[in-house]
C-alpha atoms as a printed R data frame, in Angstrom:
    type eleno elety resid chain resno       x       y       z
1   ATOM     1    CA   UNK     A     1  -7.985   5.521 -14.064
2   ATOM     2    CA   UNK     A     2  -7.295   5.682 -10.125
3   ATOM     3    CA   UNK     A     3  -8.343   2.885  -8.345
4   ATOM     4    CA   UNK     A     4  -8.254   2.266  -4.279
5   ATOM     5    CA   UNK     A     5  -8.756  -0.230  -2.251
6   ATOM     6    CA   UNK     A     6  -9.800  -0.418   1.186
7   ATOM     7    CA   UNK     A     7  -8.477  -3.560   3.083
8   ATOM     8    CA   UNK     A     8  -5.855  -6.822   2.288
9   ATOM     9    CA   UNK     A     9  -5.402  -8.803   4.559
10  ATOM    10    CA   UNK     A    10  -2.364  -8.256   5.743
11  ATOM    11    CA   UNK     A    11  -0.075  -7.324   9.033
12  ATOM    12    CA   UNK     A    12   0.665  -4.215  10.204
13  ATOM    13    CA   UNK     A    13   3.029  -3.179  13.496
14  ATOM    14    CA   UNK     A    14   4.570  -0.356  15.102
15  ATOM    15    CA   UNK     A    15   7.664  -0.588  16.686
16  ATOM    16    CA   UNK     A    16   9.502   0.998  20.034
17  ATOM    17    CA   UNK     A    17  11.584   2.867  17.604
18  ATOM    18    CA   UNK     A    18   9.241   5.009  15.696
19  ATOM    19    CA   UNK     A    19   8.474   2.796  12.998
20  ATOM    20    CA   UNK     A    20   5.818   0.950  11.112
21  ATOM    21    CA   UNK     A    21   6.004  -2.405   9.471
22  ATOM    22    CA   UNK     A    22   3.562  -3.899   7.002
23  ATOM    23    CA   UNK     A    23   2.799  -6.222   4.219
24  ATOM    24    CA   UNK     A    24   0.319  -7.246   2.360
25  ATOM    25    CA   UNK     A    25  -0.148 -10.852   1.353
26  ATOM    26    CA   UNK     A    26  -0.199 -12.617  -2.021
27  ATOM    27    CA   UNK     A    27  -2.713 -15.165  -2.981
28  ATOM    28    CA   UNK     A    28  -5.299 -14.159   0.337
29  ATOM    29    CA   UNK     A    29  -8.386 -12.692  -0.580
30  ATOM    30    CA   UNK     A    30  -9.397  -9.283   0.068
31  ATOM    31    CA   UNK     A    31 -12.758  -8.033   1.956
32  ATOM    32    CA   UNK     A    32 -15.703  -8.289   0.085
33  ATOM    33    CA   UNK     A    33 -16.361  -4.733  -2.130
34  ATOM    34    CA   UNK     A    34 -19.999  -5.336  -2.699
35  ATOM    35    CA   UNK     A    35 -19.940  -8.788  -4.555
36  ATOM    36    CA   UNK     A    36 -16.406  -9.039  -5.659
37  ATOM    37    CA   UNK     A    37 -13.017  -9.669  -4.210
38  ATOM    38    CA   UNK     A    38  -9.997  -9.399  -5.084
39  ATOM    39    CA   UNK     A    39  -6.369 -11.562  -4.654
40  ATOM    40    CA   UNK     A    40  -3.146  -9.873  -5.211
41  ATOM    41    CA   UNK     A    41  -0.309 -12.448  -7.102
42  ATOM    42    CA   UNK     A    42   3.073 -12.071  -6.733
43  ATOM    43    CA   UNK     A    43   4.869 -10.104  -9.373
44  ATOM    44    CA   UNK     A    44   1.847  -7.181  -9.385
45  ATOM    45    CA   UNK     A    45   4.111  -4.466  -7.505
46  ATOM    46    CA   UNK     A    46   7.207  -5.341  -9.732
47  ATOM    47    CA   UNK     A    47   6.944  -2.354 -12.138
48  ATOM    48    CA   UNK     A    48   6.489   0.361  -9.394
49  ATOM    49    CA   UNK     A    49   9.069  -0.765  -7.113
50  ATOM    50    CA   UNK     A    50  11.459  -0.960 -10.137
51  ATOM    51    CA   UNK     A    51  10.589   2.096 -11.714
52  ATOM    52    CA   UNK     A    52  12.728   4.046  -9.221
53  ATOM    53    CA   UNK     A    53   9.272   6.373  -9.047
54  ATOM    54    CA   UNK     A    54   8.399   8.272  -5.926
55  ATOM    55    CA   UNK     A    55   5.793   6.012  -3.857
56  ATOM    56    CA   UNK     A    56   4.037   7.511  -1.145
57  ATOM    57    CA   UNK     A    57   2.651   5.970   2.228
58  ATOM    58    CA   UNK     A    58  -0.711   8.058   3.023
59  ATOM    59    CA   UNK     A    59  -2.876   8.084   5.579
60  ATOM    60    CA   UNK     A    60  -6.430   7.182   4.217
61  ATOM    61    CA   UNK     A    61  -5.706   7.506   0.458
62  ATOM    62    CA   UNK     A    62  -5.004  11.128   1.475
63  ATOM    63    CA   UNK     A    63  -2.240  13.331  -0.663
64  ATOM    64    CA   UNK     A    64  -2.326  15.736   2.199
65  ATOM    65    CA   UNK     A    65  -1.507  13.616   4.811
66  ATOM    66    CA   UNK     A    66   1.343  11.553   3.270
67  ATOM    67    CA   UNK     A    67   3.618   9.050   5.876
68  ATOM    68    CA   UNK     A    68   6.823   8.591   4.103
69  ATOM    69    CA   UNK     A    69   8.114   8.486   0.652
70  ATOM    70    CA   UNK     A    70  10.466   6.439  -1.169
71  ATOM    71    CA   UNK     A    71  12.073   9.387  -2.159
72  ATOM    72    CA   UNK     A    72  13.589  10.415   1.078
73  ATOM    73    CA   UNK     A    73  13.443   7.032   2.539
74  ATOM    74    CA   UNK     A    74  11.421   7.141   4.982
75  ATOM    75    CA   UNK     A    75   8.845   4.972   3.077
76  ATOM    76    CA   UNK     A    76  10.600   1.546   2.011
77  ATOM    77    CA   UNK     A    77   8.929  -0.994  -0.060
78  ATOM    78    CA   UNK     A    78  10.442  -4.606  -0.647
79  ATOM    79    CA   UNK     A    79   9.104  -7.669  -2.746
80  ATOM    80    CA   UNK     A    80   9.423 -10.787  -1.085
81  ATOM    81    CA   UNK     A    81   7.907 -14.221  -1.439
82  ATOM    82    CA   UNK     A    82   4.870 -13.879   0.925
83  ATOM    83    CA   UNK     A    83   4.188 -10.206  -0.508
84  ATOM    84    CA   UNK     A    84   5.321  -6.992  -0.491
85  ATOM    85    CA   UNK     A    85   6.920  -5.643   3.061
86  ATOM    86    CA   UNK     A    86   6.898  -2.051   3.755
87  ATOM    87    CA   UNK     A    87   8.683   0.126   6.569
88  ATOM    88    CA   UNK     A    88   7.348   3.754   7.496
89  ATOM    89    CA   UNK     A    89   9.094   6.304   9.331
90  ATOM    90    CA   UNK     A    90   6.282   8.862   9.863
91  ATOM    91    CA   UNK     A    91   6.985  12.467   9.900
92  ATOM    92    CA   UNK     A    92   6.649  14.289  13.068
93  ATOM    93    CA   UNK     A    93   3.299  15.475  12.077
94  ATOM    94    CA   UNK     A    94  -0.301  15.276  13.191
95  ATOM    95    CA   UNK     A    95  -0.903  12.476  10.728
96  ATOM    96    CA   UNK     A    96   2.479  10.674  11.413
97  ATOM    97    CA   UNK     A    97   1.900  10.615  14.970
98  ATOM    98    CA   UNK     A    98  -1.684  10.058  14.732
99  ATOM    99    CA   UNK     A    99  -0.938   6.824  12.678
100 ATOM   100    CA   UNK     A   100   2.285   5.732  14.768
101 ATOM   101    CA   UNK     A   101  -0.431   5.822  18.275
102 ATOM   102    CA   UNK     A   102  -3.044   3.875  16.514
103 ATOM   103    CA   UNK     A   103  -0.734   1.010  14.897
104 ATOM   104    CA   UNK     A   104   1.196   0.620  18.022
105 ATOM   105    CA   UNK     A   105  -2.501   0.683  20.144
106 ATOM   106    CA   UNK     A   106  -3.675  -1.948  18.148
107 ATOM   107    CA   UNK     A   107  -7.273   0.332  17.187
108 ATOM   108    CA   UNK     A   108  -5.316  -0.035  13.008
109 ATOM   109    CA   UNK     A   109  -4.918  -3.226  12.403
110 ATOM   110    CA   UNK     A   110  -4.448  -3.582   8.868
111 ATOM   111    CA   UNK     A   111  -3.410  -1.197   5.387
112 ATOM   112    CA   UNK     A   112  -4.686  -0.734   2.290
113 ATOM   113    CA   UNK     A   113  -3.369   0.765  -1.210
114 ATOM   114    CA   UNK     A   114  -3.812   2.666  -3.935
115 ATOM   115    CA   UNK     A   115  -3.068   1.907  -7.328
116 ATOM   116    CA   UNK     A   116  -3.270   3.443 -11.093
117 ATOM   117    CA   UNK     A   117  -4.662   1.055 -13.524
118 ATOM   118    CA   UNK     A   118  -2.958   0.251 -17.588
119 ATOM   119    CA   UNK     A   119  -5.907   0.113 -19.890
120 ATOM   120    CA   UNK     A   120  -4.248  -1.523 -22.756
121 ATOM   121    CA   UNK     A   121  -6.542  -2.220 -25.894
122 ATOM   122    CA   UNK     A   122  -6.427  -4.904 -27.781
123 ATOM   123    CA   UNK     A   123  -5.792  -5.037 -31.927
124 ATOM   124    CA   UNK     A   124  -9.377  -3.855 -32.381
125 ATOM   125    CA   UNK     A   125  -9.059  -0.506 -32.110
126 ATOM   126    CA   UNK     A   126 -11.005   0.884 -28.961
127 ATOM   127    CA   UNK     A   127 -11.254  -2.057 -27.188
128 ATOM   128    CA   UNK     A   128  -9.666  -2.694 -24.204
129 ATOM   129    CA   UNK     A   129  -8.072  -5.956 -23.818
């Protein structure tokens, strides 16, 4: 099951030298998503940045419009104490550009992320834990 988010509180900058900086904070509480929100604890990005999986940076939860990857490096994701930190290099493309100008302007101020959820079940076959 695909879940996405839409806003953490977080930071989010672009810098003279083409780049984008970001994190997201642990323990601070997300936007509201119609009577719920959400905290992120530290530890919950462990398995992906360990995997040595691709991770993509997209622009609006979009496939098509992807920022960086880990792959090639231009998308670099580190676990720290306050959260996860992340560095973009956009692509010279509509998208990369598009989000570079709107970071640096100040009109983005903040990130979200996608994630896929684990349903594990528990020892009663079909339920989940």
């Amino acid at each position: 099951m695909k879940e996405q988010r839409t806003y953490f509180q977080g930071e989010i900058r672009a810098t003279g030298d083409g780049l984008i900086h970001g994190k997201i904070s642990y323990g601070t509480l997300s936007q509201d998503f119609g009577g719920f929100t959400e905290i992120v604890n530290r530890g919950a990005f462990d398995d992906s940045i360990n995997s040595g999986k691709e991770i993509f940076a997209l622009w609006g939860h979009d496939a098509n419009q992807p920022l960086g990857s880990t792959r090639n490096g231009s998308f670099t994701l580190r676990d720290k104490a306050d959260g996860p930190h992340f560095t973009i290099k956009p692509a010279d493309t509509t998208a990369g550009r598009d989000a570079l100008k709107l970071v640096k302007s100040g009109v983005v101020i903040g990130c979200s992320f996608g994630f896929n959820c684990i349903v594990k079940e528990s020892p009663i076959k079909g339920r989940p834990l």
